[in-house]
C-alpha positions as CSV (number, residue, x, y, z in Angstrom):
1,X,131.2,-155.6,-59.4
2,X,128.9,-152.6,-57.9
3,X,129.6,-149.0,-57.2
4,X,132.4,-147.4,-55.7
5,X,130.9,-145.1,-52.9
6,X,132.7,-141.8,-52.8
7,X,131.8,-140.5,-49.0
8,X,133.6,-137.8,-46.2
9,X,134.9,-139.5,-42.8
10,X,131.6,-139.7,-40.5
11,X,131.9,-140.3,-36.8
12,X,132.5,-143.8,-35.6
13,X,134.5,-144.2,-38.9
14,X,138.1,-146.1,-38.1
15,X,141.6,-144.5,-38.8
16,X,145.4,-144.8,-38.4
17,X,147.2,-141.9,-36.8
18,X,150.9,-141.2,-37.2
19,X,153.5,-139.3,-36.4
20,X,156.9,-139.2,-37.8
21,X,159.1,-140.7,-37.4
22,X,157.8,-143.8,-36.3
23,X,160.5,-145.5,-33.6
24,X,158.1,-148.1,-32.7
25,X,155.0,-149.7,-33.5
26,X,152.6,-147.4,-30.7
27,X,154.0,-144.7,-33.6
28,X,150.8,-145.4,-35.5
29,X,147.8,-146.5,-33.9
30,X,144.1,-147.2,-34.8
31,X,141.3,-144.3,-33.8
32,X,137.6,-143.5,-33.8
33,X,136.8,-140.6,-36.1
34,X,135.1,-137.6,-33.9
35,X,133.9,-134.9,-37.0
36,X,134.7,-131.9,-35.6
37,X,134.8,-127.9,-37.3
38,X,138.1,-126.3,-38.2
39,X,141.0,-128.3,-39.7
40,X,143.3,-129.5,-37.1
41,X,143.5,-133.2,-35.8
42,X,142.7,-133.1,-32.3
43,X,143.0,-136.5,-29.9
44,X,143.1,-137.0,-26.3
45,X,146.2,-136.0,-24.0
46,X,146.7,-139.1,-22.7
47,X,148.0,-140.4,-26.5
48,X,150.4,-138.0,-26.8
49,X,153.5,-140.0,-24.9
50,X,153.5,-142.8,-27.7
51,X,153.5,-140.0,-30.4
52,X,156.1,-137.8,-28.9
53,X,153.8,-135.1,-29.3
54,X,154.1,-132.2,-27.5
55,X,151.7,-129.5,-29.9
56,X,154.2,-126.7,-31.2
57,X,153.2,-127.5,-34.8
58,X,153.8,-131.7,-35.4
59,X,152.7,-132.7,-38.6
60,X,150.8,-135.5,-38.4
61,X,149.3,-138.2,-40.8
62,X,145.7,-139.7,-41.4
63,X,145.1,-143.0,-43.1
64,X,141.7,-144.5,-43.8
65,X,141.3,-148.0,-44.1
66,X,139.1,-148.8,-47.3
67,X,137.9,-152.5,-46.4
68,X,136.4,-154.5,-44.1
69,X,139.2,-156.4,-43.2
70,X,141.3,-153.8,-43.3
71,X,139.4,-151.8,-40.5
72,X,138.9,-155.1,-38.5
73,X,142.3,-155.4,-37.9
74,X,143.1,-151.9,-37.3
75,X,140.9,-152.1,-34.8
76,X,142.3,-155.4,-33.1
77,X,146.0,-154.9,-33.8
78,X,146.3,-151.3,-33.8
79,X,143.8,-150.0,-31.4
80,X,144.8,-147.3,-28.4
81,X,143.2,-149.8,-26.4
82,X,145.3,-152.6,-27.2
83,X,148.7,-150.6,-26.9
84,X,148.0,-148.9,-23.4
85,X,151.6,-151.1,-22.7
86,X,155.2,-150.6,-24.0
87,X,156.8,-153.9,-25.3
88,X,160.1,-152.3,-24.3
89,X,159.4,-152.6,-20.9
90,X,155.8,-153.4,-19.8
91,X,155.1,-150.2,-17.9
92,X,152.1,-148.1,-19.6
93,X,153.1,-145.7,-22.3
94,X,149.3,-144.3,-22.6
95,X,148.2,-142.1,-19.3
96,X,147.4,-138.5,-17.8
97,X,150.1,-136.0,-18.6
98,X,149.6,-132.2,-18.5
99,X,146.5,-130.6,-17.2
100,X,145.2,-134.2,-16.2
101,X,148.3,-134.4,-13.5
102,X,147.4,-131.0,-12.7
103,X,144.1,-130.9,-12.3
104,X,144.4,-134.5,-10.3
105,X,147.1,-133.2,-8.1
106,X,145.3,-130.0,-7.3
107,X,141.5,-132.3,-6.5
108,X,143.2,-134.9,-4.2
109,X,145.4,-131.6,-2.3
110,X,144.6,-131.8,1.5
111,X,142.1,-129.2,2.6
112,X,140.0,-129.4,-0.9
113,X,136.5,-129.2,-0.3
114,X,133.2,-129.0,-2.0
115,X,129.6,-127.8,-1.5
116,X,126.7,-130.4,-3.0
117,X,126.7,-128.0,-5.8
118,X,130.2,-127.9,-6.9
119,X,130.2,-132.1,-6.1
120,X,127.4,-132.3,-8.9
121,X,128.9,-130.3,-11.2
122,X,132.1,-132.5,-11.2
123,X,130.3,-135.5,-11.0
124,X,127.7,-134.8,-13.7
125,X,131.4,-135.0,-16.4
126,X,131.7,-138.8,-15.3
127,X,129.4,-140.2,-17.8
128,X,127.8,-139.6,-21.3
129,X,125.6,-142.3,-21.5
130,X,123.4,-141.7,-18.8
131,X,125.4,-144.3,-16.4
132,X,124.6,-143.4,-12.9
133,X,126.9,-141.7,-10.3
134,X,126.1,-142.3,-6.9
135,X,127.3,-139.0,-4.0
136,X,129.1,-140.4,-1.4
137,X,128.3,-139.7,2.4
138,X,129.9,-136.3,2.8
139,X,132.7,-136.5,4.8
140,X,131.5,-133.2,7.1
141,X,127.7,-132.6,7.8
142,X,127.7,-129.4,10.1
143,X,127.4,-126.8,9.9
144,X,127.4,-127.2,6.5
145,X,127.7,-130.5,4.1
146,X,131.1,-130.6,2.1
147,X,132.7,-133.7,0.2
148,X,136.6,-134.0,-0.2
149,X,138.5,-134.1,-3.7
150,X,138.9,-136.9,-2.8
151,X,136.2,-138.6,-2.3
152,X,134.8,-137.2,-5.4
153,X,138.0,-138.4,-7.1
154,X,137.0,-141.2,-5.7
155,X,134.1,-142.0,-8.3
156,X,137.0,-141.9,-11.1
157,X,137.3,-145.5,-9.9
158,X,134.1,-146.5,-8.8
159,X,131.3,-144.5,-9.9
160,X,128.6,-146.5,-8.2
161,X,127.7,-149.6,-5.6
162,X,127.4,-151.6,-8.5
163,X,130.8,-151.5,-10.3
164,X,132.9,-154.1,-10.3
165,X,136.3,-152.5,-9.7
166,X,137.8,-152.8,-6.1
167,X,141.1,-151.3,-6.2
168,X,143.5,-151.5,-4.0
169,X,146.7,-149.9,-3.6
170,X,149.4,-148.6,-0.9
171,X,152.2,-146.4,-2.4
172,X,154.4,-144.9,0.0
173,X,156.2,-141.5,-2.1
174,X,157.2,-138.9,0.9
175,X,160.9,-138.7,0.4
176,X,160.8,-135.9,3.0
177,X,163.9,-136.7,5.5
178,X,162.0,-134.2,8.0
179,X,159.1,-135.8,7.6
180,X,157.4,-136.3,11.3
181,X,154.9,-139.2,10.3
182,X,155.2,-142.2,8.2
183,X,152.7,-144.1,6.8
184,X,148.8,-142.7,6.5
185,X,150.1,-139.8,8.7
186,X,152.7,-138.5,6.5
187,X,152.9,-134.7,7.5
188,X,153.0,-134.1,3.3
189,X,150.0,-136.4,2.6
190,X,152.5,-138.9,0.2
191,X,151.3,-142.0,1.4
192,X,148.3,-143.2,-0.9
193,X,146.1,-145.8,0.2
194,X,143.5,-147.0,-1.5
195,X,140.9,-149.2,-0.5
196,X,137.8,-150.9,-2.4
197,X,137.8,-148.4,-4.9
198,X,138.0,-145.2,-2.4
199,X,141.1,-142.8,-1.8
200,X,141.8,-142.5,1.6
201,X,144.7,-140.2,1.6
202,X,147.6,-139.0,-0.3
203,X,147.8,-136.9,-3.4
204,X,147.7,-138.3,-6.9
205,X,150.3,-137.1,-8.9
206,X,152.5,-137.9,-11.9
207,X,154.3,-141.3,-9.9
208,X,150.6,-142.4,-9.5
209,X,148.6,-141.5,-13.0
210,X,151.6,-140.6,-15.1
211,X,153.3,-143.2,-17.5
212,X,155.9,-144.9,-17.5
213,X,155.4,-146.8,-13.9
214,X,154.1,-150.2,-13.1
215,X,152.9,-149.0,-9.4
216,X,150.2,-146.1,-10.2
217,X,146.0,-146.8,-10.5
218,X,146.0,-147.2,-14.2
219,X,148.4,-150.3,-13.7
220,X,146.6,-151.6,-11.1
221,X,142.9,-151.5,-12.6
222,X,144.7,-153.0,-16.2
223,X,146.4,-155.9,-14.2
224,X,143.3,-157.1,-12.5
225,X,140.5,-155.6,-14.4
226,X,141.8,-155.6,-17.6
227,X,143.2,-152.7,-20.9
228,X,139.0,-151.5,-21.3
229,X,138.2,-150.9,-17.6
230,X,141.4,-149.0,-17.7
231,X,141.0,-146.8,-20.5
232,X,137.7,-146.0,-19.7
233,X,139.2,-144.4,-16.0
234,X,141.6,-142.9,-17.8
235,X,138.5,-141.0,-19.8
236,X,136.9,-140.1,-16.2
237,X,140.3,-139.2,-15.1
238,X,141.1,-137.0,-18.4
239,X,137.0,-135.1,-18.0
240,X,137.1,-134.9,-14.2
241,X,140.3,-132.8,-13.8
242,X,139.9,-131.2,-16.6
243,X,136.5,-129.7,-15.7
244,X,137.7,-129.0,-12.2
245,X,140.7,-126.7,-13.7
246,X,137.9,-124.9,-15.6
247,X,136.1,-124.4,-12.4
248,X,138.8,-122.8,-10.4
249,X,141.3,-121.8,-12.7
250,X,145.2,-122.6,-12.7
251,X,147.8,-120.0,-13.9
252,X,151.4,-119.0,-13.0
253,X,153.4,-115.4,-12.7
254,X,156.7,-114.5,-12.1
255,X,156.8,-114.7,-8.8
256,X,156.4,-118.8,-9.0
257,X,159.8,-118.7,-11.5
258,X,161.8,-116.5,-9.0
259,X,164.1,-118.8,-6.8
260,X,163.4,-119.0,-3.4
261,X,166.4,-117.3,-0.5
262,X,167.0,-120.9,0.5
263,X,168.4,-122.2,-3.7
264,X,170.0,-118.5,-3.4
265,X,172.2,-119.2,-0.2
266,X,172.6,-123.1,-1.5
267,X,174.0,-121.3,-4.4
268,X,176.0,-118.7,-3.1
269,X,178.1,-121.5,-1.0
270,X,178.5,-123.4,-3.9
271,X,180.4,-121.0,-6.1
């Protein structure tokens, strides 16, 4: 019958992850074992929404498949890859939330520039296999050369000439009534347009990499490129914000909670 092999989880290794209680079936999912020191589970961000995990001490549970079989169709059944879409109602349930909104919000900002130095240093978190990143034109020469957050966010979606993803998208979100400009113009840069691949304006934020929409770039690139082309932006997405907010830092004091003399005045006429 042969020996019974008695062996700790390596990396690569297939698991089931699950946290209680389980209201539907993204409650436990299939994962790739990462061995890493200390003894917490750790996963990326972008799971969390499925989980309901929000990190103030959840207890969560490990199972390891013992067969074959077993593993096969945890992987094909149970896989993050095959769940990146809510049955309940068909928008994504797995995309950026916390410092991957942030981070994205504060890259694609009007005004955000970059020397060829800071540009590499983003760039260089886009791939861990060696894949090559091509630097775009930047998008002001003299006196000095600069690229835009967003072209470098840019790469998120089409790292080089060669990828196949053209993405295409118009999203109109200014819901300014004082707004001067419509359109590409908009005065609060909340019209995105994207075009083969490449963000021409507007700022990315939760409405446009968050879940629970049907009309943000992660829907987009699953509907015509399919669920792996769209996780793997969702790992580019997760590593470039992420090492931008390490770069420059992100942090809140008082004075950001303290309400501003226009809520005072609305409140004061109100009571």
């Amino acid at each position: 019958e042969g020996d019974i092999v008695t062996r700790h989880l390596v990396d690569g290794d297939t698991v089931l992850f699950n946290r209680q209680p389980s209201l539907h079936k993204m409650s436990i999912m299939a994962h790739q074992v990462k061995v890493l020191p200390w003894r917490t589970f750790r996963f990326n961000e972008c799971v969390c929404n499925p989980y309901n995990a929000d990190f103030d001490g959840d207890e969560m549970n490990l199972h390891v498949p013992q067969t074959e079989e077993a593993r096969a169709e945890a992987g094909a059944l149970m896989g993050v890859v095959n769940n990146l879409v809510t049955p309940r109602s068909g928008a994504l349930i797995i995309a950026a939330t916390q410092d991957f909104l942030t981070g994205s919000f504060l890259l694609t900002s009007k005004d955000m520039f970059f020397d060829k130095a800071g540009a590499c240093q983003l760039m260089g978190v886009l791939t861990e296999d060696g894949g090559r990143i091509e630097l775009p034109i930047p998008a002001i020469l003299k006196p000095h050369e600069l690229w835009t957050g967003k072209q470098l966010f840019s790469l998120v979606l089409k790292p080089n000439r060669d990828a196949p993803i053209n993405c295409n998208l118009l999203a109109n979100k200014c819901k300014d009534p004082l707004c001067s400009f419509k359109g590409e113009m908009c005065s609060s840069d909340n019209f995105v347009h994207v075009r083969n691949s490449e963000l021409l304006c507007g700022v990315l934020d939760k409405s446009m990499l968050g879940a629970g929409s049907k009309k943000n770039v992660f829907f987009s690139i699953l509907k015509d490129y399919g669920k792996l082309e769209a996780a793997e932006m969702m790992w580019r997405v997760a590593r470039l914000s992420i090492q931008y907010l390490m770069m420059s830092g992100f942090s809140i004091g008082l004075g950001d909670l303290c309400p501003p003399d226009s809520l005072i005045l609305k409140k004061e006429k109100l009571l």
